[in-house]
C-alpha positions as CSV (number, residue, x, y, z in Angstrom):
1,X,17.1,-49.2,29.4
2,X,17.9,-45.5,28.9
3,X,21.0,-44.6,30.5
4,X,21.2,-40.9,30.9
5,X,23.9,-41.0,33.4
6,X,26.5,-42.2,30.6
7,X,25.1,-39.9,27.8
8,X,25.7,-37.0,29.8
9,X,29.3,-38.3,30.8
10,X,30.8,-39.4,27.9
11,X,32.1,-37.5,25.1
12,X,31.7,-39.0,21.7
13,X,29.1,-41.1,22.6
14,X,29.0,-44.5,20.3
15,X,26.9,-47.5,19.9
16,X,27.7,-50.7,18.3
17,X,25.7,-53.6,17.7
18,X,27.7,-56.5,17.6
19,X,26.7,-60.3,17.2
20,X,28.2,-62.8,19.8
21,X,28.3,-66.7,19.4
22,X,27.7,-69.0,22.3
23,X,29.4,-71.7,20.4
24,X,32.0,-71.6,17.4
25,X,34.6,-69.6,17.8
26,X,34.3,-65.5,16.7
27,X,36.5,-66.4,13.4
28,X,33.7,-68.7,11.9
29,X,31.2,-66.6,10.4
30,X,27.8,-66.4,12.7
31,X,24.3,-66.0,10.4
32,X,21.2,-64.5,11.4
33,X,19.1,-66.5,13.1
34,X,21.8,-68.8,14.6
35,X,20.5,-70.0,18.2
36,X,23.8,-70.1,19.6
37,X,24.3,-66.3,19.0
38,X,23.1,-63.4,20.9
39,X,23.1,-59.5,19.6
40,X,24.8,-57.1,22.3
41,X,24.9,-53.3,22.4
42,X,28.7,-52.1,22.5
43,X,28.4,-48.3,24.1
44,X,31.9,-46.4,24.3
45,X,32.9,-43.1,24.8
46,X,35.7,-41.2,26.7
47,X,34.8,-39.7,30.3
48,X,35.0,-36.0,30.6
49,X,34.7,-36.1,34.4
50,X,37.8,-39.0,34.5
51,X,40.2,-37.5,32.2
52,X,39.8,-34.4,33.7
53,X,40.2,-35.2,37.4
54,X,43.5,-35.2,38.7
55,X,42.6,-38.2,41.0
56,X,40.9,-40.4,38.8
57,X,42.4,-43.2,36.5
58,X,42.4,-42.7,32.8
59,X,42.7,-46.7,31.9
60,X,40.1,-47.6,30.0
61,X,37.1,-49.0,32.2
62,X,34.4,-51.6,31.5
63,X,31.0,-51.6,33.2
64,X,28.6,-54.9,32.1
65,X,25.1,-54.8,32.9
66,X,22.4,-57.5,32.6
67,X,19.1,-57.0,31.5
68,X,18.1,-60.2,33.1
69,X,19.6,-59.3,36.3
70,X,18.3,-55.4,35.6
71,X,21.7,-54.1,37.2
72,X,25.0,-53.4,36.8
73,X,26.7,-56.9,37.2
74,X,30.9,-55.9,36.5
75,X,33.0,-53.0,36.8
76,X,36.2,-53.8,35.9
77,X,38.7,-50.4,36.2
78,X,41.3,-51.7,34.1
79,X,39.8,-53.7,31.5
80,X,42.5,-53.4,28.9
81,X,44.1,-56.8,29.5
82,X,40.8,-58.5,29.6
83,X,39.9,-57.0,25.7
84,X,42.9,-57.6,24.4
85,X,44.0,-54.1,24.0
86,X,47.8,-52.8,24.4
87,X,48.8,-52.7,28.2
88,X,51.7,-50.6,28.1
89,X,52.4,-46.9,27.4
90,X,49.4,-44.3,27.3
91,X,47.2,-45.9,24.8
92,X,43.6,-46.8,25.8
93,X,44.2,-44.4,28.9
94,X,41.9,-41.4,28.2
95,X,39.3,-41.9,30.1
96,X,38.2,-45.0,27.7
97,X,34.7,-45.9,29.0
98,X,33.2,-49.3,27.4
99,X,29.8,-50.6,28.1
100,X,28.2,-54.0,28.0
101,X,24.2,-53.8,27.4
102,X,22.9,-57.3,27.7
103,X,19.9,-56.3,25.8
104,X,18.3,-60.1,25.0
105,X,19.6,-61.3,28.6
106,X,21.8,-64.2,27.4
107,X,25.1,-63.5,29.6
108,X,25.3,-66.4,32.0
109,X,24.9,-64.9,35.7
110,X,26.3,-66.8,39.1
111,X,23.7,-67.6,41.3
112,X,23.8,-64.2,43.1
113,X,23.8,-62.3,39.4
114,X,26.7,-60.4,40.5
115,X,29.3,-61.9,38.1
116,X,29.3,-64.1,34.9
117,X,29.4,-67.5,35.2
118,X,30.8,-69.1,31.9
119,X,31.4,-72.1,33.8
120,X,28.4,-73.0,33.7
121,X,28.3,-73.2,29.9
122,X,29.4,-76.3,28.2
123,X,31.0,-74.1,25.9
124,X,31.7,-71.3,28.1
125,X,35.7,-70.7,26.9
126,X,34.4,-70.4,23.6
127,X,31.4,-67.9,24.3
128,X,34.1,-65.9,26.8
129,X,36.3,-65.9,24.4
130,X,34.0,-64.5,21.6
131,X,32.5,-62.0,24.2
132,X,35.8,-60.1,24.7
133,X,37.3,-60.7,21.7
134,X,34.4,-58.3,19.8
135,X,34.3,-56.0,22.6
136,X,37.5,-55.4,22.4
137,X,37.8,-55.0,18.4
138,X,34.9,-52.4,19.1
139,X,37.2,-50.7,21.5
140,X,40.2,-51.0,19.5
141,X,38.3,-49.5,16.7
142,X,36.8,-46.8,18.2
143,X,40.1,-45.4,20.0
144,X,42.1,-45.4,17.2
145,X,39.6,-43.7,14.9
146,X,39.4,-40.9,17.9
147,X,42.9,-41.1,17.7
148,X,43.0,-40.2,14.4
149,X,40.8,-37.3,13.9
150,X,42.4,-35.5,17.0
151,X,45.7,-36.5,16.2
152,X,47.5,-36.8,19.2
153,X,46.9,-38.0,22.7
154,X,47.2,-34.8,24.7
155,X,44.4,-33.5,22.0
156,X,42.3,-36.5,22.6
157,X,42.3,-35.9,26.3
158,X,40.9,-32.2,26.1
């Protein structure tokens, strides 16, 4: 899948290809090859169009899409809680734009592939808890690193 929409939108446009276990928690140490792990594309950059619009939020944003579904399965505006990222204050809230690209198709769907469905896992806490937990360190990562070349917020935002 080639998104051109989000290329075009987002200003420093990263990847990040990050390794997710199904299983054992995210602090054990996951090998190639594991069946209980999946590889998932990270994509994150900051939206011009958001941060500059007056009427738009700035929170960071999370969009998930399926590859088995071939759609966009979650948007979630305000995703900082749910990666574990701080909550109050500015940070995180310049148009922070993180994508999910279930590139091997291994996110559990509901029935009507509109949601995930870790319930349906027998280890589904642990692989929701792995999920977010490394999309979140990518975010975390990534802001403060754009953060730190621009140096300031308001310089972040322009």
């Amino acid at each position: 899948v080639w998104f051109k929409y989000w290329t075009e939108r987002l200003v420093e446009f990263s990847t990040f290809a990050v390794r997710v276990g199904k299983t054992r928690s995210w602090k054990e140490t996951i090998t190639d090859g594991d069946p209980n792990a999946y590889e998932l594309n990270v994509l994150v950059g900051f939206d011009r169009i958001r941060v500059s619009s007056k009427f738009s939020r700035n929170e960071a944003s999370l969009y998930i899409y399926s590859r088995q579904s071939g759609r966009l399965i979650k948007y979630e505006p305000d995703c900082r809680h749910e990666l574990n990222l701080q909550t109050g204050g500015t940070d995180f809230c310049s148009g922070l734009t993180v994508i999910l690209d279930d590139i091997r198709g291994r996110l559990p769907l509901n029935p009507s592939k509109q949601d995930i469905a870790f319930g349906e896992e027998s280890f589904g806490k642990v692989h929701k808890e792995n999920l977010f937990k490394w999309v979140g360190a990518v975010a975390h990562f990534y802001y403060y690193y754009h953060l730190a070349k621009f140096r300031t917020k308001k310089d972040l935002k322009k």
